[in-house]
PDB file of N, CA, C and O in Angstrom, chain B, residues numbered from 101:
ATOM      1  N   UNK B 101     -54.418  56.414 -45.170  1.00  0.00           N
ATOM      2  CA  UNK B 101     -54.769  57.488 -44.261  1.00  0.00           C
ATOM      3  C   UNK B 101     -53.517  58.190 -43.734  1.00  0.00           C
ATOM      4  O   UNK B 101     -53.444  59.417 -43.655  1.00  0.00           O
ATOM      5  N   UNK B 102     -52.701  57.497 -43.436  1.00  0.00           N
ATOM      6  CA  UNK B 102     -51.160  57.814 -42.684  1.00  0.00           C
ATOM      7  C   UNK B 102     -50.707  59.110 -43.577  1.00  0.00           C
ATOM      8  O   UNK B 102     -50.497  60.193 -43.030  1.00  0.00           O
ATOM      9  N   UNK B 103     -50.557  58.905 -45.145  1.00  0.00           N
ATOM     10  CA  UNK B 103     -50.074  59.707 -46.236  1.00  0.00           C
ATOM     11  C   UNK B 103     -51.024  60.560 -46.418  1.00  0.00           C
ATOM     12  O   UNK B 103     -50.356  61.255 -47.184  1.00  0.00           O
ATOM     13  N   UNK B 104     -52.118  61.160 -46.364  1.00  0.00           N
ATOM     14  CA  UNK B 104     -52.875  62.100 -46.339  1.00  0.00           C
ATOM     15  C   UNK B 104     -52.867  62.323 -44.742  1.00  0.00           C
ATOM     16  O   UNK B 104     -53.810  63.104 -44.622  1.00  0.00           O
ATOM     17  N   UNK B 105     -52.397  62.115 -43.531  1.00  0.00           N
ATOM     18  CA  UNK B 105     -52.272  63.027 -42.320  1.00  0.00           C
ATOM     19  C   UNK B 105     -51.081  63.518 -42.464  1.00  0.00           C
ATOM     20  O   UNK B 105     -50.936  64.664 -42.038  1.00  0.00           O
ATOM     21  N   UNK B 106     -50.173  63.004 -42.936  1.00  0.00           N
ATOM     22  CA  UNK B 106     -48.605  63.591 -43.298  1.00  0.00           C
ATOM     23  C   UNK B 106     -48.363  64.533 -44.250  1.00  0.00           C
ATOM     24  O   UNK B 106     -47.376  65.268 -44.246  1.00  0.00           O
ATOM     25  N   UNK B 107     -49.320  64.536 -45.153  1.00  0.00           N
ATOM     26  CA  UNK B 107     -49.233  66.054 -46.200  1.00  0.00           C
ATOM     27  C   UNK B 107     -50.109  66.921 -45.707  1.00  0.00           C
ATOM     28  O   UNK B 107     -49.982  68.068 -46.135  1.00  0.00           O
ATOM     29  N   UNK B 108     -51.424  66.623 -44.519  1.00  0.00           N
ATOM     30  CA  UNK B 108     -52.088  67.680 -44.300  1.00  0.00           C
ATOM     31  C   UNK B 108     -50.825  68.234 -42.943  1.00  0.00           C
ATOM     32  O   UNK B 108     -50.538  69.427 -42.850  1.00  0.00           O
ATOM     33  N   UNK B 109     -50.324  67.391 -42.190  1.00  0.00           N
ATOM     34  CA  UNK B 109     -49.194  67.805 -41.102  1.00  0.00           C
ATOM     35  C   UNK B 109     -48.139  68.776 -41.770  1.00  0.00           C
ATOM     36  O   UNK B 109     -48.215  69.994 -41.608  1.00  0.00           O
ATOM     37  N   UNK B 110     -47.366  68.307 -42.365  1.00  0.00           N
ATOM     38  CA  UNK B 110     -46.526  69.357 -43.005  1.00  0.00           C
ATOM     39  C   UNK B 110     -47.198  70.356 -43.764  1.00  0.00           C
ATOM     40  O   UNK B 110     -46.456  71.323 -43.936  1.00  0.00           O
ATOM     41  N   UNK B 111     -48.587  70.522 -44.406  1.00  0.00           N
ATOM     42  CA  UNK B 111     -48.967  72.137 -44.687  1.00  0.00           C
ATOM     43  C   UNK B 111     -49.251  73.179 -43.665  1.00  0.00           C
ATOM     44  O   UNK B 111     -49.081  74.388 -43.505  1.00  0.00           O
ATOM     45  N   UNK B 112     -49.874  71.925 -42.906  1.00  0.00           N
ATOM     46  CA  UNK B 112     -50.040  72.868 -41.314  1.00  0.00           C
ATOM     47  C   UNK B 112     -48.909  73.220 -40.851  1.00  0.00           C
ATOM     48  O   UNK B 112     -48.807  74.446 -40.830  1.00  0.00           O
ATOM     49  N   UNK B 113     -48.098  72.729 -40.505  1.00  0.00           N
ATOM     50  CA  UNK B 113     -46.851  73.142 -39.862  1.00  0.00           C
ATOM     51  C   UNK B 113     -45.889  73.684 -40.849  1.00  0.00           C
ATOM     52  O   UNK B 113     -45.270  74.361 -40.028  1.00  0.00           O
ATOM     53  N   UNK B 114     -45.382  73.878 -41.771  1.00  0.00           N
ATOM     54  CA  UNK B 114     -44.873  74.644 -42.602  1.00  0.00           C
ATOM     55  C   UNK B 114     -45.814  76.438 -42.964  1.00  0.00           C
ATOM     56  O   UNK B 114     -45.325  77.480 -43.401  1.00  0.00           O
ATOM     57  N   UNK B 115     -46.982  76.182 -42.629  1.00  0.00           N
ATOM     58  CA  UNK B 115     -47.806  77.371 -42.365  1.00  0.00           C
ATOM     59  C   UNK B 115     -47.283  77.916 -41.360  1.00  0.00           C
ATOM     60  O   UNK B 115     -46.460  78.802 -41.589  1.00  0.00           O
ATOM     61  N   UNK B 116     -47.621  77.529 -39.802  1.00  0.00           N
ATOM     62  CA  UNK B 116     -46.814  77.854 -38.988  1.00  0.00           C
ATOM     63  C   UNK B 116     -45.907  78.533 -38.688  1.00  0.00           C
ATOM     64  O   UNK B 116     -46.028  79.488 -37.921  1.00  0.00           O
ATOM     65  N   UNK B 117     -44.508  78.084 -39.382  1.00  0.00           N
ATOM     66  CA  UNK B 117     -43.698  78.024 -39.203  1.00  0.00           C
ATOM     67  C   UNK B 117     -43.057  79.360 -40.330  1.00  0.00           C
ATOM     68  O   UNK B 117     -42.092  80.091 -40.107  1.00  0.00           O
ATOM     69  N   UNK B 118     -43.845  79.354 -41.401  1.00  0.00           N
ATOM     70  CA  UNK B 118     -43.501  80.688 -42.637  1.00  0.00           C
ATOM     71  C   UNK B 118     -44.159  82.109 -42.032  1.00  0.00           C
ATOM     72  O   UNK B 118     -43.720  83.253 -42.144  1.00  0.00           O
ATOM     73  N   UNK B 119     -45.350  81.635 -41.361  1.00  0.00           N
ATOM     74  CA  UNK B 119     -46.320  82.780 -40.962  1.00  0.00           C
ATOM     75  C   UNK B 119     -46.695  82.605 -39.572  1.00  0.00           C
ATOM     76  O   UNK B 119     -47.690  81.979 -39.208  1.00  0.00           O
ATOM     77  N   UNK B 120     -45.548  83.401 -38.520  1.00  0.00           N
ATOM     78  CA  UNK B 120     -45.672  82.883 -37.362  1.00  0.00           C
ATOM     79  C   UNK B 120     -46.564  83.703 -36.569  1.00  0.00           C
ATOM     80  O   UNK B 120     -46.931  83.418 -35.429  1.00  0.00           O
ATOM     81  N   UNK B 121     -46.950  84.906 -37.330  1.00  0.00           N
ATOM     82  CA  UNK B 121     -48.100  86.028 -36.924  1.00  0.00           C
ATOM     83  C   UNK B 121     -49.142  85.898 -37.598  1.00  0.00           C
ATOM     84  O   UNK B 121     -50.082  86.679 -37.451  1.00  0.00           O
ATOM     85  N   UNK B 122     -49.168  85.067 -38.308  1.00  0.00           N
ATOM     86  CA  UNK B 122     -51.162  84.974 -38.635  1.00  0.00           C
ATOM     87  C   UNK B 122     -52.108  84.791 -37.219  1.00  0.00           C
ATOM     88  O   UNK B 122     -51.902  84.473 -36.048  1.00  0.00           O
ATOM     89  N   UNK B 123     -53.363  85.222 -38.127  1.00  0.00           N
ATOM     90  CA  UNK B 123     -54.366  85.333 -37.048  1.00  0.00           C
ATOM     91  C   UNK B 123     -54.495  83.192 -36.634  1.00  0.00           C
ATOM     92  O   UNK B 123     -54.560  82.552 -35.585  1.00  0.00           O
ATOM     93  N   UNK B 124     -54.474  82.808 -38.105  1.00  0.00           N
ATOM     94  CA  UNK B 124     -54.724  81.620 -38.328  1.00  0.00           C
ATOM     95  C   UNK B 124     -54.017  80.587 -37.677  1.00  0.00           C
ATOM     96  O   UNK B 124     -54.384  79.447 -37.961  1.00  0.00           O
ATOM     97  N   UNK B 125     -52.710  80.761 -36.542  1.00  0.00           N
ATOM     98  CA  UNK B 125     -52.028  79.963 -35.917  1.00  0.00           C
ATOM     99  C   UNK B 125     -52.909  79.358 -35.236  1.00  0.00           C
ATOM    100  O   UNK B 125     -52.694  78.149 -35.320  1.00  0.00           O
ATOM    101  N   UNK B 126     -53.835  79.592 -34.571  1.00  0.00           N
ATOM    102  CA  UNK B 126     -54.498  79.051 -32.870  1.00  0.00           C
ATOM    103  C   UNK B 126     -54.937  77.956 -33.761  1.00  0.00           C
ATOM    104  O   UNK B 126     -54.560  76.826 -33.453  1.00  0.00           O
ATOM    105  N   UNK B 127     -55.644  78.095 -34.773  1.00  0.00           N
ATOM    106  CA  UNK B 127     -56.538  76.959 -35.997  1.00  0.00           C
ATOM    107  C   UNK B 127     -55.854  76.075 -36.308  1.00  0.00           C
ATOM    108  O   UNK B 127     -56.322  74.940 -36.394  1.00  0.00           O
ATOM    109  N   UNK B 128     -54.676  76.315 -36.542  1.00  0.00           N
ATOM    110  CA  UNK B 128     -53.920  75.265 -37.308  1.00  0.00           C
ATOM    111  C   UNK B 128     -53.350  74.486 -36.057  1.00  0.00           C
ATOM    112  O   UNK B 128     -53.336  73.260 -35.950  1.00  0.00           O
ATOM    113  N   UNK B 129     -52.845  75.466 -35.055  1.00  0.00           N
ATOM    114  CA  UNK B 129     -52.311  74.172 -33.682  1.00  0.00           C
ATOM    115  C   UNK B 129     -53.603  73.786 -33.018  1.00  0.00           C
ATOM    116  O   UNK B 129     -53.310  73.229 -31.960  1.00  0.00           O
ATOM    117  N   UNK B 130     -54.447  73.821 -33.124  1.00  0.00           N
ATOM    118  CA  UNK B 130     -55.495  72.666 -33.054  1.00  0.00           C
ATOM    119  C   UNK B 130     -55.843  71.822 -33.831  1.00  0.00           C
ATOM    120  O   UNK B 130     -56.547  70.943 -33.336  1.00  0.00           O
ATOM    121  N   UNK B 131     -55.544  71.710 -35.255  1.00  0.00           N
ATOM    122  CA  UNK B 131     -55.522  70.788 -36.245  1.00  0.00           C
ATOM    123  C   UNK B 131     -54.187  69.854 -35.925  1.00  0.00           C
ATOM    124  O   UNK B 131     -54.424  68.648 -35.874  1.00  0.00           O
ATOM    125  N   UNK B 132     -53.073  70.185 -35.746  1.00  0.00           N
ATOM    126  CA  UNK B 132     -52.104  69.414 -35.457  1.00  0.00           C
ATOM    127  C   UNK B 132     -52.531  68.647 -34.036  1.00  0.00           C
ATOM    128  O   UNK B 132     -52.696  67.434 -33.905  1.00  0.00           O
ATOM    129  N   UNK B 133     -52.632  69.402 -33.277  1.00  0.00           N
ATOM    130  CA  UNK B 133     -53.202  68.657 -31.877  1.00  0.00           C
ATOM    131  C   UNK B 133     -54.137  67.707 -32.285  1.00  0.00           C
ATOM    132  O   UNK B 133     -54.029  66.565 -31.837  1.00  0.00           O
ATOM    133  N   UNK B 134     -55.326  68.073 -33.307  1.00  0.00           N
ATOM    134  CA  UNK B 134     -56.263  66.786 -33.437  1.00  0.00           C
ATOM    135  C   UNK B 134     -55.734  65.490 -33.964  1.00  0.00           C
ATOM    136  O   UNK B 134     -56.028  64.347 -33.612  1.00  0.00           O
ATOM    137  N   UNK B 135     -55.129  65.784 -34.622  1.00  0.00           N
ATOM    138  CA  UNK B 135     -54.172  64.668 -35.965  1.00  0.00           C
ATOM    139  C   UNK B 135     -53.574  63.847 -35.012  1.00  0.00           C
ATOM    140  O   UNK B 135     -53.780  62.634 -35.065  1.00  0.00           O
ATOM    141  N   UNK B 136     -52.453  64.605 -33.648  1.00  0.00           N
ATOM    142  CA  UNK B 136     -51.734  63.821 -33.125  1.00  0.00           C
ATOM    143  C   UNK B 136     -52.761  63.048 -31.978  1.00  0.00           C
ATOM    144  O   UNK B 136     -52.338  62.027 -31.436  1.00  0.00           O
ATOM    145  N   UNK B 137     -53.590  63.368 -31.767  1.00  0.00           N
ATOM    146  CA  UNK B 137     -55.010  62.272 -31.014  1.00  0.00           C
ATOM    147  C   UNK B 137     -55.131  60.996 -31.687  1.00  0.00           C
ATOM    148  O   UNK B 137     -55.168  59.909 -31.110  1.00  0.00           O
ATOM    149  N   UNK B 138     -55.199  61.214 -33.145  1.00  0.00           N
ATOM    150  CA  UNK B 138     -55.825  60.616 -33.881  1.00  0.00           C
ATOM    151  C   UNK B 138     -54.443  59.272 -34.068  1.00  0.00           C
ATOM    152  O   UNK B 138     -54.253  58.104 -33.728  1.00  0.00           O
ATOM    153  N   UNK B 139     -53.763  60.333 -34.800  1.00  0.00           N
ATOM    154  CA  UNK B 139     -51.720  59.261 -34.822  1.00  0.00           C
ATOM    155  C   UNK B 139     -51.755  58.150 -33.551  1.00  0.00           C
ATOM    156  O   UNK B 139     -51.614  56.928 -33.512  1.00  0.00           O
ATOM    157  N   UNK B 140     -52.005  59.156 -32.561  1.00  0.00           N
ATOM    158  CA  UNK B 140     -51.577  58.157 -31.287  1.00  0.00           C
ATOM    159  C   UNK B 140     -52.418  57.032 -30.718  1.00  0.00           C
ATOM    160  O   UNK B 140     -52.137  56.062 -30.014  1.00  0.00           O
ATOM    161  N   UNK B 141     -53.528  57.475 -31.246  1.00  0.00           N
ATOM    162  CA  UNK B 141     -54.947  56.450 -30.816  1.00  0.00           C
ATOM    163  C   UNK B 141     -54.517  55.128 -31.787  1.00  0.00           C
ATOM    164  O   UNK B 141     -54.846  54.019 -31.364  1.00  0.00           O
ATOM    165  N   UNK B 142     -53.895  55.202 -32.892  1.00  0.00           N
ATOM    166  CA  UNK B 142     -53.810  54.351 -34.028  1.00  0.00           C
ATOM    167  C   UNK B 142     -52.876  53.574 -33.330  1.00  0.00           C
ATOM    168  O   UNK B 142     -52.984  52.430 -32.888  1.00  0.00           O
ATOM    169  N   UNK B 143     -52.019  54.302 -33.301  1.00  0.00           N
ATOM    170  CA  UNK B 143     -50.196  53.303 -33.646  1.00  0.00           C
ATOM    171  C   UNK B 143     -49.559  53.830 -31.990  1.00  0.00           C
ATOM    172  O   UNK B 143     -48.585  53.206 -31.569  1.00  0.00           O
ATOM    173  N   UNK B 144     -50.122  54.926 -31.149  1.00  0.00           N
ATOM    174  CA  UNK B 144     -49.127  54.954 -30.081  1.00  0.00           C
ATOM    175  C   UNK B 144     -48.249  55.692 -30.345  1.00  0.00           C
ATOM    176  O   UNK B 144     -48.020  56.110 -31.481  1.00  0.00           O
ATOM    177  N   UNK B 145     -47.437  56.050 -29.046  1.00  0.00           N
ATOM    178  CA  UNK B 145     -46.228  56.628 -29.186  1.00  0.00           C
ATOM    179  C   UNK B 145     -45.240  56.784 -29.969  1.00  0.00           C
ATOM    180  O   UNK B 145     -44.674  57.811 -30.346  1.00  0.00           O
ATOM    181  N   UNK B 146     -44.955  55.059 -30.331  1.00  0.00           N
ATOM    182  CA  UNK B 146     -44.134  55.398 -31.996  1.00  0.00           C
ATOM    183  C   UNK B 146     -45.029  55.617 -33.062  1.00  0.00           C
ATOM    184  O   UNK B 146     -44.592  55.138 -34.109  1.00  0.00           O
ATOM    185  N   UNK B 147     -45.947  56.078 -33.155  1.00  0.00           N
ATOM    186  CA  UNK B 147     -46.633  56.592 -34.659  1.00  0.00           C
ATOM    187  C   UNK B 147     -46.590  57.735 -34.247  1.00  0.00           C
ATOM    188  O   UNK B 147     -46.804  58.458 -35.220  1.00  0.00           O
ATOM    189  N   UNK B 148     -46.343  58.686 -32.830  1.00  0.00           N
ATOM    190  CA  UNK B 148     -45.682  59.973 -32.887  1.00  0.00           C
ATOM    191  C   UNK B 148     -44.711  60.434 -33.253  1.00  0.00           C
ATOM    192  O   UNK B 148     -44.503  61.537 -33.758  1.00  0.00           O
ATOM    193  N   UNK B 149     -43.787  59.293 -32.932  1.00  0.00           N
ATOM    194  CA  UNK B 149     -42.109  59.405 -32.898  1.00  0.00           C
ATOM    195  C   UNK B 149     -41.908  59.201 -34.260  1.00  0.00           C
ATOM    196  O   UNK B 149     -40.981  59.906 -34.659  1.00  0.00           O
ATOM    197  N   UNK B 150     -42.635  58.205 -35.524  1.00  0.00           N
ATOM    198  CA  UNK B 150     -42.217  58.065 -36.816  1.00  0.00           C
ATOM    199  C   UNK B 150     -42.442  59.229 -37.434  1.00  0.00           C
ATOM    200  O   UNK B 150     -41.801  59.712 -38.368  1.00  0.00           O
ATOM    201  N   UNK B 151     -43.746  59.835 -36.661  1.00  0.00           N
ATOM    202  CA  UNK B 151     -44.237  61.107 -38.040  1.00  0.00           C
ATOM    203  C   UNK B 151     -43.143  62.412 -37.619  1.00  0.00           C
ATOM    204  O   UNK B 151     -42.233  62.897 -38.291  1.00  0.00           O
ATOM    205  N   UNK B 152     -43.517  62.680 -36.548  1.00  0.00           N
ATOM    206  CA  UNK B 152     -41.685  63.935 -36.196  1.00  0.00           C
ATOM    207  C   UNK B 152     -40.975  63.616 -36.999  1.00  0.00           C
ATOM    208  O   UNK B 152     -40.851  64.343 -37.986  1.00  0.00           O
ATOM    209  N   UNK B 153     -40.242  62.423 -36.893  1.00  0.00           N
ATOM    210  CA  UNK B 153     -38.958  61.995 -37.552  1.00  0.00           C
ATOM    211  C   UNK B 153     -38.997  62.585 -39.549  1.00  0.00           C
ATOM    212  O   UNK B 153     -38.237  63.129 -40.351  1.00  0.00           O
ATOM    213  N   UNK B 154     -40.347  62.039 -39.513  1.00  0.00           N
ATOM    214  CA  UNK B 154     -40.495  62.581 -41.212  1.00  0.00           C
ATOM    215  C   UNK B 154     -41.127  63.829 -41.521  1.00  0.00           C
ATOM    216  O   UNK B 154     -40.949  64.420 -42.585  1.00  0.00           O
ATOM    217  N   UNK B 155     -41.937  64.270 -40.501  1.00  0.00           N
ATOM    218  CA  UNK B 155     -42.088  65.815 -40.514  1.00  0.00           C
ATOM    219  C   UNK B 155     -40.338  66.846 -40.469  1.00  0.00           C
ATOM    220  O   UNK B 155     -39.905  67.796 -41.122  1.00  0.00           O
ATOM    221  N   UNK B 156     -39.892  66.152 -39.544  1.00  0.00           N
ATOM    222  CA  UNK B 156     -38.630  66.931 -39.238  1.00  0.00           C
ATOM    223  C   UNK B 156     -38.062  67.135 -40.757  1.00  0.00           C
ATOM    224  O   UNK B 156     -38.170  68.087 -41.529  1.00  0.00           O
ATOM    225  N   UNK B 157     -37.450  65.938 -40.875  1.00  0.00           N
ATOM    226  CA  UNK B 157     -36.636  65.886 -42.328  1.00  0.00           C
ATOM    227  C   UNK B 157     -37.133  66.614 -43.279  1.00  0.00           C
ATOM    228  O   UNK B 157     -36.417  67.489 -43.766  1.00  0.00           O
ATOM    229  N   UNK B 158     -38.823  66.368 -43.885  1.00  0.00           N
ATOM    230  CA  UNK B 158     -39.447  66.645 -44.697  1.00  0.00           C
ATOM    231  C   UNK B 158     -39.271  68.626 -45.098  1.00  0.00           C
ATOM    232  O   UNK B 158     -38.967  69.296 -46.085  1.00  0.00           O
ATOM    233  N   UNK B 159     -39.761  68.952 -43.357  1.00  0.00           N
ATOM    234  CA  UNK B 159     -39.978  70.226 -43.866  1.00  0.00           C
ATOM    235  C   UNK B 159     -38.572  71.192 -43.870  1.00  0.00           C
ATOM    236  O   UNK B 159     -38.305  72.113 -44.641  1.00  0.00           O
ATOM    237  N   UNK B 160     -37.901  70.745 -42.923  1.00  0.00           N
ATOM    238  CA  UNK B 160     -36.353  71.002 -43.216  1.00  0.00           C
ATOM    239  C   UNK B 160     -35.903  70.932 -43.929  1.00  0.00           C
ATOM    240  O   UNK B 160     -34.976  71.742 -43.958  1.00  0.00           O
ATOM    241  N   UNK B 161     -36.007  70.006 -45.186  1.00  0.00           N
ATOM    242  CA  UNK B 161     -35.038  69.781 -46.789  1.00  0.00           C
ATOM    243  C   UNK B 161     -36.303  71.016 -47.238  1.00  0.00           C
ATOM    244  O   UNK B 161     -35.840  71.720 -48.135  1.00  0.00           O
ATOM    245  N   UNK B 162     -37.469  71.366 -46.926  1.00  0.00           N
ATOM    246  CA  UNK B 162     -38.271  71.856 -47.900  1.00  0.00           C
ATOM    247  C   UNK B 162     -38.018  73.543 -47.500  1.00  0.00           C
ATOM    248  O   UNK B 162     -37.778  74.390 -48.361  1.00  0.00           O
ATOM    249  N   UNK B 163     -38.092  73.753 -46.448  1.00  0.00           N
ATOM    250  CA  UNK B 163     -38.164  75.456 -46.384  1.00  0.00           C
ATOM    251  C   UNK B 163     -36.976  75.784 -45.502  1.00  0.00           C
ATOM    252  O   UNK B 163     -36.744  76.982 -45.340  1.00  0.00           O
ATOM    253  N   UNK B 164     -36.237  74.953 -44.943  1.00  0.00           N
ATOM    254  CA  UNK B 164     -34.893  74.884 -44.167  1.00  0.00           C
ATOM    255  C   UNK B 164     -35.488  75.734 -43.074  1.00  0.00           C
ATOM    256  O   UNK B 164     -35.485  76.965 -43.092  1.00  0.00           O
ATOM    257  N   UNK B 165     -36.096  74.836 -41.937  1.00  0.00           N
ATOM    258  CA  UNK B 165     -37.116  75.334 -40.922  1.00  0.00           C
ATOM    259  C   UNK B 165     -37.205  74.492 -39.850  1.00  0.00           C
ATOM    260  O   UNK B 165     -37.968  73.660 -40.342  1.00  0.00           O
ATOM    261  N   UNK B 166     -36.966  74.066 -38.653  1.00  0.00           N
ATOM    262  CA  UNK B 166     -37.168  72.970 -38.060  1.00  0.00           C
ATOM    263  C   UNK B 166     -38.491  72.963 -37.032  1.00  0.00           C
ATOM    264  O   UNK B 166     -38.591  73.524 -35.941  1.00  0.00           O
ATOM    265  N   UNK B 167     -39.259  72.322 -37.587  1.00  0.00           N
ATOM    266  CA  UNK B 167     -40.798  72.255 -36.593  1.00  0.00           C
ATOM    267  C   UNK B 167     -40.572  71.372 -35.669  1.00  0.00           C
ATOM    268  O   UNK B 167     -41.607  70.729 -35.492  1.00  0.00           O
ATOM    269  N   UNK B 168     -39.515  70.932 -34.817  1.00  0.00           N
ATOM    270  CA  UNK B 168     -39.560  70.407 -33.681  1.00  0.00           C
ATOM    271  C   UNK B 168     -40.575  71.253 -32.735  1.00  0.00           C
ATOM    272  O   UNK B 168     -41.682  70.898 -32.331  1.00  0.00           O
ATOM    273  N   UNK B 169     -40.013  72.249 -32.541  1.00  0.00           N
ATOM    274  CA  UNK B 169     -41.147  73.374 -31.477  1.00  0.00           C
ATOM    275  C   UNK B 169     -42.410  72.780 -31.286  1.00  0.00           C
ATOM    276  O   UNK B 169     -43.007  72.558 -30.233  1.00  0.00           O
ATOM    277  N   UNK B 170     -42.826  72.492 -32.774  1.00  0.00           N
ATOM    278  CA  UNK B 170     -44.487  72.045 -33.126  1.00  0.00           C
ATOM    279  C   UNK B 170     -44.601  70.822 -32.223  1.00  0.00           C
ATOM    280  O   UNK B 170     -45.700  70.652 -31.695  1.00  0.00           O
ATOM    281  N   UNK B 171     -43.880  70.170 -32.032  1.00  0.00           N
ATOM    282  CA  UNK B 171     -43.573  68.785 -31.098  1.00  0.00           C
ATOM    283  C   UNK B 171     -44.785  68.613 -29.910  1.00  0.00           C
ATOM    284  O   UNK B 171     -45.689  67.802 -29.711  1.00  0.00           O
ATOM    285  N   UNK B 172     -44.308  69.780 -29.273  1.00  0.00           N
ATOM    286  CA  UNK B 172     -45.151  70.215 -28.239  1.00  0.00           C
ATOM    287  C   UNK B 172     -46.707  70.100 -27.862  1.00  0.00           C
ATOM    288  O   UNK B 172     -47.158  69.799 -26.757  1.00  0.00           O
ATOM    289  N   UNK B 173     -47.412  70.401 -29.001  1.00  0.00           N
ATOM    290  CA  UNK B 173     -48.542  70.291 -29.277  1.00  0.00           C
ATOM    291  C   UNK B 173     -48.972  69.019 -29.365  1.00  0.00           C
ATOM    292  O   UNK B 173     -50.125  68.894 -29.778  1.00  0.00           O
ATOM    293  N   UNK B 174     -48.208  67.756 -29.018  1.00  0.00           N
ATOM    294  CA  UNK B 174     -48.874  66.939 -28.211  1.00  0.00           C
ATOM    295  C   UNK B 174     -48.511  66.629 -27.342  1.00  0.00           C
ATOM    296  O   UNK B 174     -48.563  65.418 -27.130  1.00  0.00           O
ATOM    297  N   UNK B 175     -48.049  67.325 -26.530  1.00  0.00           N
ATOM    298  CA  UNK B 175     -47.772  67.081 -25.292  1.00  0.00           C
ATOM    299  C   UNK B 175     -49.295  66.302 -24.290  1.00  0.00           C
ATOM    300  O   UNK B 175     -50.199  66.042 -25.085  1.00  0.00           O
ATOM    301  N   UNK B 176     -49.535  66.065 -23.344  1.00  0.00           N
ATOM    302  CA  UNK B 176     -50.660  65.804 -22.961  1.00  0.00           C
ATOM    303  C   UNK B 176     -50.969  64.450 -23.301  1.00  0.00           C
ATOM    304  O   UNK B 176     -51.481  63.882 -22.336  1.00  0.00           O
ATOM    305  N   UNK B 177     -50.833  63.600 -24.468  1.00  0.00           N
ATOM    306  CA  UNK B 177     -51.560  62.817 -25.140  1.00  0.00           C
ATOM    307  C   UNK B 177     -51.165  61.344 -24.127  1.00  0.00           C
ATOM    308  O   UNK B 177     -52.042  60.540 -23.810  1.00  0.00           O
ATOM    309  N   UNK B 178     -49.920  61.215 -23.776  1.00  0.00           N
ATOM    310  CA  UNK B 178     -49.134  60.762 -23.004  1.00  0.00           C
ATOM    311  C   UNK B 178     -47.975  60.877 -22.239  1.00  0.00           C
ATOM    312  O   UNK B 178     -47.067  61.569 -22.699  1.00  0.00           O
ATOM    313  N   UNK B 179     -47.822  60.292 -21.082  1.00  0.00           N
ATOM    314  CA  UNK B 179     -46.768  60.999 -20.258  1.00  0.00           C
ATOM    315  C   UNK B 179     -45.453  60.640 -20.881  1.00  0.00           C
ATOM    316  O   UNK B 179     -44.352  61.124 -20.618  1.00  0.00           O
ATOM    317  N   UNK B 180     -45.812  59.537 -21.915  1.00  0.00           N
ATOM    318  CA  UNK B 180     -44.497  59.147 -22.713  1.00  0.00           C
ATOM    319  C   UNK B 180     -43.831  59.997 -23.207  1.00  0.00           C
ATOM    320  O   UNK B 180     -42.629  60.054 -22.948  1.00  0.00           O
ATOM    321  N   UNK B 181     -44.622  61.171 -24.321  1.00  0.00           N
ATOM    322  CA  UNK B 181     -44.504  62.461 -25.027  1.00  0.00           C
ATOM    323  C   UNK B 181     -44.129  63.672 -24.260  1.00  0.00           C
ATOM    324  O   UNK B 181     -44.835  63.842 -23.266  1.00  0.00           O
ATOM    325  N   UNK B 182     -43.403  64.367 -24.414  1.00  0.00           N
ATOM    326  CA  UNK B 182     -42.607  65.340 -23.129  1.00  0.00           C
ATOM    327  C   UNK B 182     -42.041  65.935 -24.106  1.00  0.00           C
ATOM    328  O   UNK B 182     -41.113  65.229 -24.500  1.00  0.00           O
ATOM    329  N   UNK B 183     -42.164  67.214 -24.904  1.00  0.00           N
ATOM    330  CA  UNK B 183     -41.259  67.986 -25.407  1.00  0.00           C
ATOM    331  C   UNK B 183     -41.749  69.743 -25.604  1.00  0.00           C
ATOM    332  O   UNK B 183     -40.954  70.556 -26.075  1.00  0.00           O
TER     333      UNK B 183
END
């Protein structure tokens, strides 16, 4: 499951991040927001902190782009999460 939320995370956010004026943003940062419900309900805070870490790298070697920003979008989930 982990490896299919991590390739649907980086299409979403590499969408994002190529097409920062689509109509389709609000859709997709609610798909990331759901995912990271889902991440954190599983594994917690560090199953936030592992997937950033490989989102970061991932989409950065791929479109030289940094979706930290995207970070944000779980903010809320815990007071641990702050970015």
């Amino acid at each position: 499951m982990d490896f299919m939320l991590e390739e649907e995370l980086i299409d979403l956010m590499t969408f994002c991040l190529q097409s920062p004026e689509s109509v389709e943003i609000p859709e997709k940062h609610k798909r990331i927001t759901e995912i990271g419900h889902e991440l954190y309900a599983d594994g917690g805070v560090d199953a936030l902190e592992n997937f950033a870490f490989v989102l970061k790298n991932r989409i950065t070697e791929e479109i030289e782009k940094d979706p930290s920003p995207l970070r944000s979008l779980w903010n809320g989930l815990t007071d641990e999460w702050q970015y």
